[in-house]
FIKOLZA-1660 file (N, C-alpha, C; in steps of 0.1 Angstrom, whole numbers, plus 5000, padded with zeros to 4 digits):
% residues 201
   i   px   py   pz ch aa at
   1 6052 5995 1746  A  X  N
   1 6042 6004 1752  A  X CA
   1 6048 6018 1751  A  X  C
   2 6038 6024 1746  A  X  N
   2 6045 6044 1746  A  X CA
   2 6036 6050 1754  A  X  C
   3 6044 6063 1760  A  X  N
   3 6035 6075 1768  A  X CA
   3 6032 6089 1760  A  X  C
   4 6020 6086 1764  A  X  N
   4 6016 6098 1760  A  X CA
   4 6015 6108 1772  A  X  C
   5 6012 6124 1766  A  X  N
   5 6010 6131 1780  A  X CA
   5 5993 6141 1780  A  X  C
   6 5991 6139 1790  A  X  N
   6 5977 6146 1793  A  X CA
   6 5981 6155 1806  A  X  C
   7 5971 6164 1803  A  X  N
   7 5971 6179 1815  A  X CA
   7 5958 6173 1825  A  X  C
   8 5958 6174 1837  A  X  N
   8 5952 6176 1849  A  X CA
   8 5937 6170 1845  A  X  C
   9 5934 6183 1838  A  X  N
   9 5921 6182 1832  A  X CA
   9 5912 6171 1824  A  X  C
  10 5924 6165 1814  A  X  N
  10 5920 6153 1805  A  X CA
  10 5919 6142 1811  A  X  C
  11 5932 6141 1823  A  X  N
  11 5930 6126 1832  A  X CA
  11 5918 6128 1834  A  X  C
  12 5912 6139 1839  A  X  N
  12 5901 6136 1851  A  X CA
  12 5889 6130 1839  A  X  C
  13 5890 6138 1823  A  X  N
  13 5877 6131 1817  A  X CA
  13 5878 6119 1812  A  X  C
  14 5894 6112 1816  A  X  N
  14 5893 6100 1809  A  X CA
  14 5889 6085 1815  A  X  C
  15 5893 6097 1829  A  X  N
  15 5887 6085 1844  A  X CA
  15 5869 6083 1842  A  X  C
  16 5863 6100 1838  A  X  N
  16 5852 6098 1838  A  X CA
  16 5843 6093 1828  A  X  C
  17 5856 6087 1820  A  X  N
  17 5847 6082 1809  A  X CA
  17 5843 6093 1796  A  X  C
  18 5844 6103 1794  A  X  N
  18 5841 6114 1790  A  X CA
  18 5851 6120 1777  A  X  C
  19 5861 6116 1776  A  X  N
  19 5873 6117 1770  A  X CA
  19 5876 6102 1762  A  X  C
  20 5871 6104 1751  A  X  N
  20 5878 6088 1743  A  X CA
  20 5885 6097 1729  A  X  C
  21 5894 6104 1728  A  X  N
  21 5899 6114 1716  A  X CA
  21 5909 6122 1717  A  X  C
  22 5917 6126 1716  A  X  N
  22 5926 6134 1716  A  X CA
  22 5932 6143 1704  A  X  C
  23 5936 6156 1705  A  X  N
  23 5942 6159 1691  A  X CA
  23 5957 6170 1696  A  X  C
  24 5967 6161 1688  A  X  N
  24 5979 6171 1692  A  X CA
  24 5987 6180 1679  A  X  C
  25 5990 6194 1683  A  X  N
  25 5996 6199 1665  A  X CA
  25 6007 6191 1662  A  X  C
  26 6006 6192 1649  A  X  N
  26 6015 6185 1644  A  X CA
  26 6027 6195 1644  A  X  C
  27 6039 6191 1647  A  X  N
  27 6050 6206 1647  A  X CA
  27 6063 6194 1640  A  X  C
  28 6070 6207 1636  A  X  N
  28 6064 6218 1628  A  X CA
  28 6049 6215 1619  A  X  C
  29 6045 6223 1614  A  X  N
  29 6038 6223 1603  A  X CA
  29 6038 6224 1593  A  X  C
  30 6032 6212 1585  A  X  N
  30 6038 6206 1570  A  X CA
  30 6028 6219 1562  A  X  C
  31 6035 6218 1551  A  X  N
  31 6033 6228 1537  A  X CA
  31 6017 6221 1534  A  X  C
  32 6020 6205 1532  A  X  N
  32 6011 6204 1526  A  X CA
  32 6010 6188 1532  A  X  C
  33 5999 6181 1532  A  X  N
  33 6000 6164 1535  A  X CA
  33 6006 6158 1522  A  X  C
  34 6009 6146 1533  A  X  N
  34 6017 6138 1522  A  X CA
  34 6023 6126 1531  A  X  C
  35 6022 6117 1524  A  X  N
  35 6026 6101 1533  A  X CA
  35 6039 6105 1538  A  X  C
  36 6045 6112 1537  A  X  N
  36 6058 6113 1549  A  X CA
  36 6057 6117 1561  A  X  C
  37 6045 6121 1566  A  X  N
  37 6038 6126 1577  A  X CA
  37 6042 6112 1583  A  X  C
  38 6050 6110 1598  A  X  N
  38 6048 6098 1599  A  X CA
  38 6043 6104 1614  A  X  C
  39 6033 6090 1618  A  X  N
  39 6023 6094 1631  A  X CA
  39 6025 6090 1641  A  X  C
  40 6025 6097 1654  A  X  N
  40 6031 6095 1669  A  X CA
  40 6029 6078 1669  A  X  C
  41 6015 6076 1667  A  X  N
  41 6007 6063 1670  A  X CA
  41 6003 6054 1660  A  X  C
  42 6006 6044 1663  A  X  N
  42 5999 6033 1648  A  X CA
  42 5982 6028 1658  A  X  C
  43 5976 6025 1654  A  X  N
  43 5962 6017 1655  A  X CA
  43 5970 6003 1665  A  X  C
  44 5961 6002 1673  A  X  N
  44 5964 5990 1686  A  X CA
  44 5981 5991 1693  A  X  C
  45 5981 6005 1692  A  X  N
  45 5993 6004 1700  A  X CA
  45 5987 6005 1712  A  X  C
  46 5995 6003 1725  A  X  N
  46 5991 6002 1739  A  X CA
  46 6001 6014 1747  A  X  C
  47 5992 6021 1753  A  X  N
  47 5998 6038 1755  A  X CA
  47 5995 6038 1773  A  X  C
  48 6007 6040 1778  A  X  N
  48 6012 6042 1790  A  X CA
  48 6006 6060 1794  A  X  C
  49 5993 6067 1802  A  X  N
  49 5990 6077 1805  A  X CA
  49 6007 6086 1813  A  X  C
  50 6010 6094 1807  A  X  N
  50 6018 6105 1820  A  X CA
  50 6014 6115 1820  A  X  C
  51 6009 6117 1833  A  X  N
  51 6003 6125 1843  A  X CA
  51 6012 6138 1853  A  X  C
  52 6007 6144 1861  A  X  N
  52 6013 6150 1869  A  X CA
  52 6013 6140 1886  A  X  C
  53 6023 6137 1893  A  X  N
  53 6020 6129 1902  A  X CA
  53 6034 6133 1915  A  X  C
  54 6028 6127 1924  A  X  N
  54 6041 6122 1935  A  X CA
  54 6043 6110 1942  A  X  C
  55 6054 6108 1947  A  X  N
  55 6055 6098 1954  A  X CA
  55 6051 6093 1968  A  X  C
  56 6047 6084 1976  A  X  N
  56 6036 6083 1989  A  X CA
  56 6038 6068 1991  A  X  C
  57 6043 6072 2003  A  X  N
  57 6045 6056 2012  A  X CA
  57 6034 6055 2021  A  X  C
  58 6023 6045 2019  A  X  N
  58 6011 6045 2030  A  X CA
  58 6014 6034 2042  A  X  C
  59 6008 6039 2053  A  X  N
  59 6008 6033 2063  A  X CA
  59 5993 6030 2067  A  X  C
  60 5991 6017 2067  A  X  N
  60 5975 6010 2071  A  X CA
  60 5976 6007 2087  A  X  C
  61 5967 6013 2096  A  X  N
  61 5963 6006 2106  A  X CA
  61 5951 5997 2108  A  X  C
  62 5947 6000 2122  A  X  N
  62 5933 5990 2123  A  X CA
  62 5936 5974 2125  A  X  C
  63 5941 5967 2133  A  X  N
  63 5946 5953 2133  A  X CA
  63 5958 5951 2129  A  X  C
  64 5968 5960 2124  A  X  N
  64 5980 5956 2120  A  X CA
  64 5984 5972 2108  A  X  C
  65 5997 5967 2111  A  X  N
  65 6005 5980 2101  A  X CA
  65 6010 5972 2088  A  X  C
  66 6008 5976 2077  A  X  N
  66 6012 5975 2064  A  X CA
  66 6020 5991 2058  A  X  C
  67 6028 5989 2055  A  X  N
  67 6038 6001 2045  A  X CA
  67 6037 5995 2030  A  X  C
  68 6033 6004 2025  A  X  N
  68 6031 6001 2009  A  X CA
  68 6035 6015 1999  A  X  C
  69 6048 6010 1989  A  X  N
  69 6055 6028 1980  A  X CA
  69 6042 6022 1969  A  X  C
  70 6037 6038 1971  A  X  N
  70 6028 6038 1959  A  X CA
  70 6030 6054 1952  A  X  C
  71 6019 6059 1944  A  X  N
  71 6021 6072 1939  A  X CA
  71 6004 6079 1944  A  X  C
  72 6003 6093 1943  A  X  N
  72 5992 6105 1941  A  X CA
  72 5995 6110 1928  A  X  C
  73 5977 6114 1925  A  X  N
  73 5980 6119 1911  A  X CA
  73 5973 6131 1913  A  X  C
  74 5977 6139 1904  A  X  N
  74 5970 6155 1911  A  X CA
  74 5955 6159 1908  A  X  C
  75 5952 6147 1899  A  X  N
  75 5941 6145 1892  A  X CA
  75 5931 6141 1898  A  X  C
  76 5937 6132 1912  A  X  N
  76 5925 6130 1922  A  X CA
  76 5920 6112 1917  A  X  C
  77 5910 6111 1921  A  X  N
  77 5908 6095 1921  A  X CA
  77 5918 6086 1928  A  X  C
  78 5924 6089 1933  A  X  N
  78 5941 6079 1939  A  X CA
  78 5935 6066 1944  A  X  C
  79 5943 6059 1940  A  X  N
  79 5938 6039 1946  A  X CA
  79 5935 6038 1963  A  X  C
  80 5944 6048 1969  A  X  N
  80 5946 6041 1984  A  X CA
  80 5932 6051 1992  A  X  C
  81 5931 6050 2002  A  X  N
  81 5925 6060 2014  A  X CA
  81 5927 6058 2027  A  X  C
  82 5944 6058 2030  A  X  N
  82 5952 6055 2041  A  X CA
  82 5950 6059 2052  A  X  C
  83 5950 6053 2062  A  X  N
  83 5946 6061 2078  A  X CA
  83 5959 6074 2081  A  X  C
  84 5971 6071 2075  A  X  N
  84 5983 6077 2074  A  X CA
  84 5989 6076 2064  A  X  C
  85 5998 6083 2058  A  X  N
  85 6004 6084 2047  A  X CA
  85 6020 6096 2049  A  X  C
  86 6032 6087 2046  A  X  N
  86 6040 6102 2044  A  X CA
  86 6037 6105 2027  A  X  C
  87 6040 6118 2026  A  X  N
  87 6036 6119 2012  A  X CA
  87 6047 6128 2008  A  X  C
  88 6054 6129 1994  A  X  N
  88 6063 6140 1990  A  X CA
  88 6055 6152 1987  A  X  C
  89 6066 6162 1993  A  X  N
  89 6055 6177 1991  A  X CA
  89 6053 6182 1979  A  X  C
  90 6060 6180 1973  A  X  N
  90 6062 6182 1952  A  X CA
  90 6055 6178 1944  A  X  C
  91 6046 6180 1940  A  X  N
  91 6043 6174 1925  A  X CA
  91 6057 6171 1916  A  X  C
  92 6052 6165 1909  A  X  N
  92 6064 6163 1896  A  X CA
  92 6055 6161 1882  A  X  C
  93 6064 6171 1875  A  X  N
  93 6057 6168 1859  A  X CA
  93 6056 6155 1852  A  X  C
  94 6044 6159 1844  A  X  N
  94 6044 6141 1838  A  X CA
  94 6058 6137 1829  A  X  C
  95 6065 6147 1826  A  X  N
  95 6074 6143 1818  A  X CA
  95 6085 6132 1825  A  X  C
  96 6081 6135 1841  A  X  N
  96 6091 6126 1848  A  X CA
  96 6088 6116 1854  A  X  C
  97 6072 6111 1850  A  X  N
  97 6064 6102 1851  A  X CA
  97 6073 6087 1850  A  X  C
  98 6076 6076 1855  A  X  N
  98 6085 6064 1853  A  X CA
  98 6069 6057 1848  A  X  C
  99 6071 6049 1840  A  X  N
  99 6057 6039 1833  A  X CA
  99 6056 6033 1844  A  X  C
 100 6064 6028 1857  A  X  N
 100 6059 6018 1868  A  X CA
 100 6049 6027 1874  A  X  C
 101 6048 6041 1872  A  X  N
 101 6038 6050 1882  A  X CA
 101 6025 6051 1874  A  X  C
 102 6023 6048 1863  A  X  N
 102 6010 6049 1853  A  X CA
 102 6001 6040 1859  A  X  C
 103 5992 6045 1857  A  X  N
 103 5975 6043 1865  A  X CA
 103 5965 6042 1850  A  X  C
 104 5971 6045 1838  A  X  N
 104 5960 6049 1832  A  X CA
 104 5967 6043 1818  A  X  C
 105 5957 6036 1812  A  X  N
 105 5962 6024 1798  A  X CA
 105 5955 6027 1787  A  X  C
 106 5957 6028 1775  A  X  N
 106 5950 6034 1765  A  X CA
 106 5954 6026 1754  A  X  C
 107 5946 6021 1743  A  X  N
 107 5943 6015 1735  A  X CA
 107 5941 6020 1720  A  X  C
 108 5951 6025 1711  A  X  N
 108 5945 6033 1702  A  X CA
 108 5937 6026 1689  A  X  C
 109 5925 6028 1689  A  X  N
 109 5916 6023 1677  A  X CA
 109 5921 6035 1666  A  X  C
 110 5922 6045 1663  A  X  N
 110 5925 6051 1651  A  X CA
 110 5932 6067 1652  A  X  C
 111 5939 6068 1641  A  X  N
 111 5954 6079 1639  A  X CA
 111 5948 6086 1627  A  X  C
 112 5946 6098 1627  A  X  N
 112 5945 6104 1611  A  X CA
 112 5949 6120 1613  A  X  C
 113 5952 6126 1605  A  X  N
 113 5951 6140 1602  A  X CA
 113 5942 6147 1596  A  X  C
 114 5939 6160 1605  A  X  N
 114 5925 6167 1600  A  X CA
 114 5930 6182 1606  A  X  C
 115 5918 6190 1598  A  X  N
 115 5923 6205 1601  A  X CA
 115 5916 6209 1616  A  X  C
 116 5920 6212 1622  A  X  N
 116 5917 6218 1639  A  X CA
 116 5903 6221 1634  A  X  C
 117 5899 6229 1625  A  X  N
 117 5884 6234 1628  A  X CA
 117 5873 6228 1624  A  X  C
 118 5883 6214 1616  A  X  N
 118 5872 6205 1607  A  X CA
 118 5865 6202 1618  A  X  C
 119 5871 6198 1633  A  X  N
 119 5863 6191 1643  A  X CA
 119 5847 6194 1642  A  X  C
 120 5837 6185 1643  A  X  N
 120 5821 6185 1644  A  X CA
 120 5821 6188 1658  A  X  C
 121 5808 6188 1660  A  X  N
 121 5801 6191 1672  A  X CA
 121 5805 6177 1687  A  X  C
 122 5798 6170 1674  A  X  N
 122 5797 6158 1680  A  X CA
 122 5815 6149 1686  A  X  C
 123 5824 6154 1679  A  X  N
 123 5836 6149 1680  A  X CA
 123 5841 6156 1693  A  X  C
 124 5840 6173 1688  A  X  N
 124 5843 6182 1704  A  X CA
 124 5837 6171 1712  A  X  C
 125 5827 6168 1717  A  X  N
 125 5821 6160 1726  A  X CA
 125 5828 6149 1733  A  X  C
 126 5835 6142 1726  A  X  N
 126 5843 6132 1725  A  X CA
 126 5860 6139 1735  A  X  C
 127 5856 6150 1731  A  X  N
 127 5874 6154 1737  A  X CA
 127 5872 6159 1750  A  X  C
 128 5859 6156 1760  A  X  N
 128 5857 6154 1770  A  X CA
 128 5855 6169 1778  A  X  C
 129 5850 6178 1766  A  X  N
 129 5848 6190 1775  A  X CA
 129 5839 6195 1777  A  X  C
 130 5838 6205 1788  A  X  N
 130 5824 6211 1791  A  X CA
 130 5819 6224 1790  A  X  C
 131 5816 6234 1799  A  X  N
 131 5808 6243 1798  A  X CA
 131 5817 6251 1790  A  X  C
 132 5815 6253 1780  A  X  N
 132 5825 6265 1772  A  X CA
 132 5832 6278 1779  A  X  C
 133 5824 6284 1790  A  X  N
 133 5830 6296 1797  A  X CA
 133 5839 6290 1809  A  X  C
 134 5838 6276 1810  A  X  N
 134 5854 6272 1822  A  X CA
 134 5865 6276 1811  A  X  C
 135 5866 6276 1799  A  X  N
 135 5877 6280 1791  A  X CA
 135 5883 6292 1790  A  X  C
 136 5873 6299 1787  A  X  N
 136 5876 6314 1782  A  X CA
 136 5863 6325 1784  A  X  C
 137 5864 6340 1784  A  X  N
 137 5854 6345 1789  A  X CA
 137 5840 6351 1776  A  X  C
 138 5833 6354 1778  A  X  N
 138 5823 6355 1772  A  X CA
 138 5829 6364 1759  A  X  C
 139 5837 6376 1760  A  X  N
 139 5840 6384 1748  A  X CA
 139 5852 6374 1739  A  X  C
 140 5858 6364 1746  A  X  N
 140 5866 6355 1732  A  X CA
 140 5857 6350 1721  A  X  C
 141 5842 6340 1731  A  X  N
 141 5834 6337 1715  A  X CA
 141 5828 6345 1712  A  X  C
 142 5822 6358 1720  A  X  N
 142 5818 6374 1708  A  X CA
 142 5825 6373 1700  A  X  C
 143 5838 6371 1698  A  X  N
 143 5844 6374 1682  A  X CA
 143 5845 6362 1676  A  X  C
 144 5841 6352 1677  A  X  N
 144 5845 6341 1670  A  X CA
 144 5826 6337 1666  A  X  C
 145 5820 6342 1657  A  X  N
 145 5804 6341 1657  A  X CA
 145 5803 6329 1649  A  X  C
 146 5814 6323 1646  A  X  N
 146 5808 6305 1639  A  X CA
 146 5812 6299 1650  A  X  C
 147 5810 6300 1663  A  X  N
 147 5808 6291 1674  A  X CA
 147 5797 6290 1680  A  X  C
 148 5794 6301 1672  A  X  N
 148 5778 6299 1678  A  X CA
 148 5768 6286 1679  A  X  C
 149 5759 6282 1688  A  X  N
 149 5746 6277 1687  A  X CA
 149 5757 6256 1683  A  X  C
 150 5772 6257 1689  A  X  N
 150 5781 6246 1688  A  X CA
 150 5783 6241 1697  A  X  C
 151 5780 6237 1711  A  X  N
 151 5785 6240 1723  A  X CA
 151 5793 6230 1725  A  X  C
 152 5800 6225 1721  A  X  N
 152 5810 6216 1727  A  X CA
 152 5821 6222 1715  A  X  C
 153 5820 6223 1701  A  X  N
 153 5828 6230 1695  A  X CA
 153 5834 6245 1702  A  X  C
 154 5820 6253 1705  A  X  N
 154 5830 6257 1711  A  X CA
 154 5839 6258 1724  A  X  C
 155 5833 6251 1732  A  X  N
 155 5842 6247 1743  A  X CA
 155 5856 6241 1741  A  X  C
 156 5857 6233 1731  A  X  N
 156 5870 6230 1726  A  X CA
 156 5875 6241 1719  A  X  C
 157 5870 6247 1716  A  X  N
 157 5882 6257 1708  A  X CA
 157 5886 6265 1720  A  X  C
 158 5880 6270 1728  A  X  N
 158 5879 6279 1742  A  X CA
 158 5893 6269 1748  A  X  C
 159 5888 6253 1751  A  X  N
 159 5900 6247 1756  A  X CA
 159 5908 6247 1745  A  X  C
 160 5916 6243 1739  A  X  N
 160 5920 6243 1725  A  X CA
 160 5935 6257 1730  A  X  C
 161 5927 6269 1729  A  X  N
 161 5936 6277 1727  A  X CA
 161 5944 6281 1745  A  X  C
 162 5930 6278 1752  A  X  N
 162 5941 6277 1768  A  X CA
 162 5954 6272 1769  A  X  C
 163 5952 6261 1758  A  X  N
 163 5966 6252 1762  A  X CA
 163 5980 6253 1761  A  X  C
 164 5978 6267 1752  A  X  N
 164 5991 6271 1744  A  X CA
 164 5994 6286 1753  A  X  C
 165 6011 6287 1747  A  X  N
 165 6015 6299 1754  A  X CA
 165 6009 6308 1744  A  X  C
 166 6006 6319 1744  A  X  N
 166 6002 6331 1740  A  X CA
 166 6012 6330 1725  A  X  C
 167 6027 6331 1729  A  X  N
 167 6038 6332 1720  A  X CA
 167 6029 6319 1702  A  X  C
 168 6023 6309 1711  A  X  N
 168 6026 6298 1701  A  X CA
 168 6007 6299 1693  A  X  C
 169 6004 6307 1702  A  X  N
 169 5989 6309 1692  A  X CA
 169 5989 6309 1679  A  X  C
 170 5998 6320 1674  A  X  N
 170 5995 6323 1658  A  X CA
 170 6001 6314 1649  A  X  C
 171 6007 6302 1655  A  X  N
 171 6010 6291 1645  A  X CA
 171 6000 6279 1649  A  X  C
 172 5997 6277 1664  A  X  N
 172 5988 6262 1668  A  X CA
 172 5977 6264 1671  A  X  C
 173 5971 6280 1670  A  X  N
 173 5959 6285 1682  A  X CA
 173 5949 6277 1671  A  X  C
 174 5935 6281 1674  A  X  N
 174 5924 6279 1671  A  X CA
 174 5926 6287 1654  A  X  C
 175 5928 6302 1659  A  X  N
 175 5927 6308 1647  A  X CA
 175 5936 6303 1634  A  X  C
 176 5947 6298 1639  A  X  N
 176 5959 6291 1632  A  X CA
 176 5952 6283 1619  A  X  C
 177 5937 6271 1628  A  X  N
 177 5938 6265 1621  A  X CA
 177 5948 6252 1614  A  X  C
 178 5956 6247 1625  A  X  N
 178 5965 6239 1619  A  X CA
 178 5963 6225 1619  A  X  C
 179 5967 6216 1612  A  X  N
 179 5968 6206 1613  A  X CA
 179 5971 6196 1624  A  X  C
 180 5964 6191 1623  A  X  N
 180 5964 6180 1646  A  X CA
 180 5965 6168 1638  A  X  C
 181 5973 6158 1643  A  X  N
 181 5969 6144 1644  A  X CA
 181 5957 6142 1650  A  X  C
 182 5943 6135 1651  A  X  N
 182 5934 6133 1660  A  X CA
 182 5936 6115 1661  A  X  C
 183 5938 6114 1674  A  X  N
 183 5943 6102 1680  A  X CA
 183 5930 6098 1692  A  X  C
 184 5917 6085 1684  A  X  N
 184 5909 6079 1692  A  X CA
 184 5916 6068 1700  A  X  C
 185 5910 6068 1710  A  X  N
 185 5914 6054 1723  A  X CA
 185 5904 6051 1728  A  X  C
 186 5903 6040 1735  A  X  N
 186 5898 6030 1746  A  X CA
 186 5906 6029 1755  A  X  C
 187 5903 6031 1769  A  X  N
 187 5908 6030 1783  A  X CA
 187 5908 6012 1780  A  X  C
 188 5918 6008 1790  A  X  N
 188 5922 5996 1794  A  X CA
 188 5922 5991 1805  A  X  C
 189 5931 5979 1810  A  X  N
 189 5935 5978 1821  A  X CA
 189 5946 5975 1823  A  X  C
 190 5953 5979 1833  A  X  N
 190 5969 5970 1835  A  X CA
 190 5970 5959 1832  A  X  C
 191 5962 5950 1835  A  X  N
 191 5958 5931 1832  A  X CA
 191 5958 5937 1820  A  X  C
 192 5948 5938 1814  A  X  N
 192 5948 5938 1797  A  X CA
 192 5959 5937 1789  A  X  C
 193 5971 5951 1797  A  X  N
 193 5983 5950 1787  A  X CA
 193 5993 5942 1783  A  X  C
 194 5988 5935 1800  A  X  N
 194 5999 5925 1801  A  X CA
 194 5994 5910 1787  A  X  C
 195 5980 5912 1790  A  X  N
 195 5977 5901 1779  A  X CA
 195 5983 5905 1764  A  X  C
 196 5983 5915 1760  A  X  N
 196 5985 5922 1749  A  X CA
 196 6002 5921 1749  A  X  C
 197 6009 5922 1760  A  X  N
 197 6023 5920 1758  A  X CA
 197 6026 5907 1758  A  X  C
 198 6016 5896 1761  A  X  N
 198 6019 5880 1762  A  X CA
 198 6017 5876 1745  A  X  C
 199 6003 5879 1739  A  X  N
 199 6003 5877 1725  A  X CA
 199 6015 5884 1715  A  X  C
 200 6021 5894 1720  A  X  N
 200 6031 5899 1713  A  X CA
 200 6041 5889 1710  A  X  C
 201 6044 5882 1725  A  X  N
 201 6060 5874 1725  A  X CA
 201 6051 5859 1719  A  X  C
% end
């Protein structure tokens, strides 16, 4: 099982169902393709979500007390709705995510490489986003006039270039145009993986 990582925003569309797609730059960036491109993900690999989260010990009343170590995710949806809870004050990055804290299982049906702007309309759709102006403000797509009359294209490109430092735009931004792995999935279940790690052995 491997981790992948998602920002705040993507958990929430993958909870919602809304998000079945992903695309990350390829770094560095190759001259040209070529079978030595080798890819984060093969097809039916089983991908452990890391998230932003913390750690929370719940305390259940009402008839009796139970203590249970669980996690919060900053993403919201959390399993419990405790009468009491201690909770750590911290978030922690998903980098420091342990796979026992993953809440979210992913399934990859297909791995390919494509140019950032090849993305269609219909595919933006797929990468779970919405009103193009939560991204960026009305004069970024004034200048970009092939976004026009696209609206999920352009809301991806809007999200797209949020995600990067300023510094890393002119090699990964939108305008860059660079080369992305685009990596489809299916949500799972924890059961599921386990079945999937039983046919393994």
């Amino acid at each position: 099982m491997k981790p992948i990582f998602f920002n705040i925003e993507d958990v929430r569309a993958i909870l919602d169902g809304r998000k079945t797609v992903t695309r990350k730059a390829i770094k560095p960036q190759p001259a040209f393709l070529s079978s030595l491109l080798i890819p984060p993900y093969r097809k039916d690999d089983i991908l452990y979500v890391r998230e932003t989260w913390k750690n929370a010990t719940w305390c259940f009343g009402g008839g009796g007390v139970g203590i249970v170590d669980g996690y919060l995710y900053r993403a919201g949806k959390n399993p419990f709705d405790p009468i009491e809870a201690l909770i750590e004050k911290k978030w922690h990055s998903p980098v420091s995510m342990p796979r026992e804290a993953a809440r979210l299982f992913l399934r990859v049906k297909d791995v390919r490489v494509q140019r950032l702007q090849d993305i269609t309309n219909e595919q933006a759709r797929d990468e779970g986003v919405t009103d193009p102006y939560d991204y960026q403000s009305r004069s970024w797509y004034d200048k970009r006039s092939n976004l026009n009359n696209c609206f999920y294209r352009a809301a991806f490109a809007g999200y797209w270039d949020r995600t990067f430092k300023r510094k890393d735009l002119a090699a990964y931004g939108w305008e860059a145009n660079p080369y992305v792995w685009v990596i489809e999935f299916e949500k799972i279940t924890k059961e599921e993986t386990k079945n999937e790690h039983a046919k393994a052995d």
